[in-house]
Backbone as CSV, one residue per row, in Angstrom:
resi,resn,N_x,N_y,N_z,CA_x,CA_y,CA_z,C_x,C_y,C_z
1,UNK,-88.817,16.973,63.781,-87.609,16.499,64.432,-87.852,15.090,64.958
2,UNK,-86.588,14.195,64.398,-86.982,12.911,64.836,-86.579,12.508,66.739
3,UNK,-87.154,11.397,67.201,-86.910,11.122,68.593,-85.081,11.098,68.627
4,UNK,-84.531,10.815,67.591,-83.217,10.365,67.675,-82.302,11.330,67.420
5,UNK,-81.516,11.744,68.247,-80.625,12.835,67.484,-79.581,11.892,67.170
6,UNK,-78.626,12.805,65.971,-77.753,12.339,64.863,-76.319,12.129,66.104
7,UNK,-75.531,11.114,66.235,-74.443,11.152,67.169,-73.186,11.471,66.260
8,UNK,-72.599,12.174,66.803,-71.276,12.788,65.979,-70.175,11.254,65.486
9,UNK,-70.056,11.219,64.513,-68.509,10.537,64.223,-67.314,10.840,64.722
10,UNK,-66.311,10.255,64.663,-64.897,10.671,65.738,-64.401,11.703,64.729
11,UNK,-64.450,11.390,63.279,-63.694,12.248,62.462,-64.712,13.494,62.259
12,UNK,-65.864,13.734,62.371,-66.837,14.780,62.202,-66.449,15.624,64.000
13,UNK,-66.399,15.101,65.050,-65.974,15.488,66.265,-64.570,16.265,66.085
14,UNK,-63.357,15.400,65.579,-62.091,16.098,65.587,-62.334,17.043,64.475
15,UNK,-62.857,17.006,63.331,-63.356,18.425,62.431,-64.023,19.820,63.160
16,UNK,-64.970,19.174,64.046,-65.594,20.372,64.641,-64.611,21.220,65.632
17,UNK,-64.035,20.016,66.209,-62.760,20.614,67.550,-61.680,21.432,66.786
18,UNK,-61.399,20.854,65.417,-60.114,21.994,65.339,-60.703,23.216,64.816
19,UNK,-61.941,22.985,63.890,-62.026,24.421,64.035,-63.293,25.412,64.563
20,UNK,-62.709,25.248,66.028,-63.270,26.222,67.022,-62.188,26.343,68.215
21,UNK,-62.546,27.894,68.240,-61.312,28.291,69.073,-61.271,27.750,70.359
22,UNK,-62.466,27.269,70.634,-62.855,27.232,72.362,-62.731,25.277,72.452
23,UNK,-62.483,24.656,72.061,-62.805,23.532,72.106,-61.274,22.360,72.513
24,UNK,-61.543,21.476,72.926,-60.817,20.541,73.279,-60.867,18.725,73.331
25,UNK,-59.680,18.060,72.618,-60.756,16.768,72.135,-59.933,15.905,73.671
26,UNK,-60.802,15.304,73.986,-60.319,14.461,75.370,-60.223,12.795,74.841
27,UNK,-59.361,12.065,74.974,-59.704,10.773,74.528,-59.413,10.177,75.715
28,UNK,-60.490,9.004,75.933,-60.803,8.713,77.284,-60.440,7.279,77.494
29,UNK,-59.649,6.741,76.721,-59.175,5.035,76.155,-57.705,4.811,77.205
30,UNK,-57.729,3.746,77.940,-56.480,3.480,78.584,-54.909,4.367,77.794
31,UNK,-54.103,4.359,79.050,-53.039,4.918,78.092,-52.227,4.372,77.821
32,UNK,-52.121,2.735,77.542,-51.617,1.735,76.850,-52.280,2.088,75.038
33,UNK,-53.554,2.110,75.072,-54.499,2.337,73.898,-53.941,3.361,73.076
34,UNK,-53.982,4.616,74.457,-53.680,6.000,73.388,-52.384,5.902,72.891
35,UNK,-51.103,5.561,73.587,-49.917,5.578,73.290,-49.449,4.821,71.823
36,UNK,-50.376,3.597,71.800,-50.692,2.607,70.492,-51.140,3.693,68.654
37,UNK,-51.519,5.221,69.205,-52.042,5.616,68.144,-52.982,6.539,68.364
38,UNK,-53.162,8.168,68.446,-54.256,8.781,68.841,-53.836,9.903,67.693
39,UNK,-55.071,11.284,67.737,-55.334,11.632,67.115,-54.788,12.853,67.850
40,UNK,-53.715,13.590,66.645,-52.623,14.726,67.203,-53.790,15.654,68.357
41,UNK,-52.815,16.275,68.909,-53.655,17.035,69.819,-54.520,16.909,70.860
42,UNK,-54.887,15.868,70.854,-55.822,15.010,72.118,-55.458,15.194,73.371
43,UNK,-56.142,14.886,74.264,-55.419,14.983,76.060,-56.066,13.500,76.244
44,UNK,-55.251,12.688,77.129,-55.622,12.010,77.281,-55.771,11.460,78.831
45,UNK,-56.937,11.104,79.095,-57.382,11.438,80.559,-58.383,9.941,80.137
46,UNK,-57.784,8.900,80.691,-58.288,7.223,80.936,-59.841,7.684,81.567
47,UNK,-60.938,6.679,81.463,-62.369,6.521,82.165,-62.399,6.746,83.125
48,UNK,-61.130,5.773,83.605,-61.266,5.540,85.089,-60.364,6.554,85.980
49,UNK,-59.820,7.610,85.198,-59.260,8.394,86.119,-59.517,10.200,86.156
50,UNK,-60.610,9.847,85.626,-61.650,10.948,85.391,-62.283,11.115,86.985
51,UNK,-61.533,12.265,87.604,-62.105,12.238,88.828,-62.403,14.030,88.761
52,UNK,-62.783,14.525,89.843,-63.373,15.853,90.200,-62.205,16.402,90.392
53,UNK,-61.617,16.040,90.941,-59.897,16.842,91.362,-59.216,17.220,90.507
54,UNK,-59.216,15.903,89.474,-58.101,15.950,88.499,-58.679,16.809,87.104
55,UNK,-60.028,16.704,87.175,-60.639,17.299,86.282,-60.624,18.825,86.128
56,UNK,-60.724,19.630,87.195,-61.659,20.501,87.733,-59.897,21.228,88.172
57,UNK,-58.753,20.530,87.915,-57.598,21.370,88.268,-56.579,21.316,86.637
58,UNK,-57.313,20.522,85.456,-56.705,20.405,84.079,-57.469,21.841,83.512
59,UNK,-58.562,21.541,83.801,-59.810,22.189,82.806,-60.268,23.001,83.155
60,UNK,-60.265,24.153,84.597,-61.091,25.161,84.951,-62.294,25.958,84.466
61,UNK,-61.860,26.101,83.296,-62.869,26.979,82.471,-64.196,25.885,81.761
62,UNK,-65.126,26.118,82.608,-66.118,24.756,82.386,-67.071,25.360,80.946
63,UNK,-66.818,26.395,80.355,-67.129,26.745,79.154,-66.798,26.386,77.853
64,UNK,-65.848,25.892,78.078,-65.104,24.885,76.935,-65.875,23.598,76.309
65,UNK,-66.309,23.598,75.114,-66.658,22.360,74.248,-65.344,21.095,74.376
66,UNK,-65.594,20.317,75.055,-64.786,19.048,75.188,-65.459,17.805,74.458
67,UNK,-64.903,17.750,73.149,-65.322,16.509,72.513,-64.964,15.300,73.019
68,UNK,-65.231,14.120,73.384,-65.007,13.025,74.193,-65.260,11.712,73.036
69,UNK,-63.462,11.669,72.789,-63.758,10.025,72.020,-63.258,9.269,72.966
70,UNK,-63.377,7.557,72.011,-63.541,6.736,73.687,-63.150,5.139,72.014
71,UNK,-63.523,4.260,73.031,-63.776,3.026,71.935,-64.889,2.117,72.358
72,UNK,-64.725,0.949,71.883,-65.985,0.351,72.159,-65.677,-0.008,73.426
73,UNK,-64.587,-0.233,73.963,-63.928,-0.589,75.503,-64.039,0.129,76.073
74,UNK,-63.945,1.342,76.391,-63.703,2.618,77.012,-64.876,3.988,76.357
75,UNK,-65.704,3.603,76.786,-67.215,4.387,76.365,-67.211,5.273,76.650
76,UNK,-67.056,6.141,75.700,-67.350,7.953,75.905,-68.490,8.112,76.829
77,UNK,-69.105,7.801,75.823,-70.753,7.997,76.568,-70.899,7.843,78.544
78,UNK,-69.751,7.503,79.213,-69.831,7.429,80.494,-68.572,8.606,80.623
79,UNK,-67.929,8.973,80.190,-66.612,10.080,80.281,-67.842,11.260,79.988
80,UNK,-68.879,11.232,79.163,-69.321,12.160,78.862,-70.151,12.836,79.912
81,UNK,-70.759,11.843,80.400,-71.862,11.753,81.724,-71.017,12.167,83.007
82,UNK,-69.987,11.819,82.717,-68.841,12.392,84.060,-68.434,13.599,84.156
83,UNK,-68.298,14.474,82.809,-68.302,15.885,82.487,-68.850,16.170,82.787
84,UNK,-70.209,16.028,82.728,-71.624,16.719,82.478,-71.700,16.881,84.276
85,UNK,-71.361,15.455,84.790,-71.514,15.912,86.458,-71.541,16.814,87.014
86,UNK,-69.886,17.224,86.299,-68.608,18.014,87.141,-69.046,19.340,86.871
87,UNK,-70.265,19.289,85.814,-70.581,21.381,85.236,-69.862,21.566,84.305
88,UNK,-69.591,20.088,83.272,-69.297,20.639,82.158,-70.690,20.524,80.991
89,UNK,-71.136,21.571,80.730,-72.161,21.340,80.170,-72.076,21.217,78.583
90,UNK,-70.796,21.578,77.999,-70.393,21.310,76.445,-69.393,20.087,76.467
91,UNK,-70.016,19.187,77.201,-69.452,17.514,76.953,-70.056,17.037,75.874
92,UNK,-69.055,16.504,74.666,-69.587,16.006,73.664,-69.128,14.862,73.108
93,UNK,-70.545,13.726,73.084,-69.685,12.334,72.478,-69.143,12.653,71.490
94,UNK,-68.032,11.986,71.197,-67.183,12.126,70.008,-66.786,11.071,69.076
95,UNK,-67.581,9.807,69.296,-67.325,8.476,68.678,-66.330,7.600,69.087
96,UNK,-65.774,6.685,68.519,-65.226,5.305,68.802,-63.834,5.348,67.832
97,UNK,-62.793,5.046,68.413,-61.264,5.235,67.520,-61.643,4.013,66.568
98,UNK,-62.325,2.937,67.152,-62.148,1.830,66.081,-63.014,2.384,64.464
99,UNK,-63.436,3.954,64.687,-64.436,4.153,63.465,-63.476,5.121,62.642
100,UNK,-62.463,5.831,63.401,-61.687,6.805,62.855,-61.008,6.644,61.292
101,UNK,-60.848,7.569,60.278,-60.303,7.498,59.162,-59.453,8.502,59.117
102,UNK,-57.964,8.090,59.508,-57.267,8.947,59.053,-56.038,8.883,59.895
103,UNK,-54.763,9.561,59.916,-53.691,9.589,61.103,-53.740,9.774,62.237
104,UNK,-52.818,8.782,62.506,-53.030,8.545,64.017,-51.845,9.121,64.388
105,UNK,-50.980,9.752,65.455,-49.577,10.010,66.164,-49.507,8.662,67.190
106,UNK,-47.879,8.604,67.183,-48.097,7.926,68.410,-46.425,8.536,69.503
């Protein structure tokens, strides 16, 4: 096993999320961004308004796989670390919209 583990793609992330029953994709990009184009089904909950309150009264069930895309502006990788705080322990990066292939809703 190498030092590096493999980081999920956004489109390998939204593959895994739809099919599992337990899972949920969070996109964490301003909601000027998301409104511009996101990926059906998403919740969208901005970086910066990722708080304990708001979290912890959407999401109760901290058993849930929450895939976490983001962009190069709006870094999963810190939405992810913010899950992980709160006792979500199936926080999962989910890649960058600018990498996505495929339909967007808006």
């Amino acid at each position: 096993m190498g030092i590096f583990k493999k980081r999920l793609t956004v489109n390998e992330a939204i593959n895994a999320a739809h099919t599992s029953e337990n899972a949920i994709i969070i996109d964490c990009r301003a909601k000027e961004d998301y409104q511009k184009g996101h990926v059906a089904g998403t919740k969208n909950i901005p970086l910066d308004k990722i708080t304990e309150d708001r979290i912890l009264r959407r999401f109760p069930d901290k058993e849930k796989s929450f895939y976490i895309i983001g962009s190069y502006s709006y870094r999963s990788e810190k939405a992810v670390k913010a899950f992980k705080k709160l006792g979500y322990k199936n926080a999962i990066f989910g890649g960058y919209m600018e990498e996505h292939h495929g339909i967007l809703v808006k």
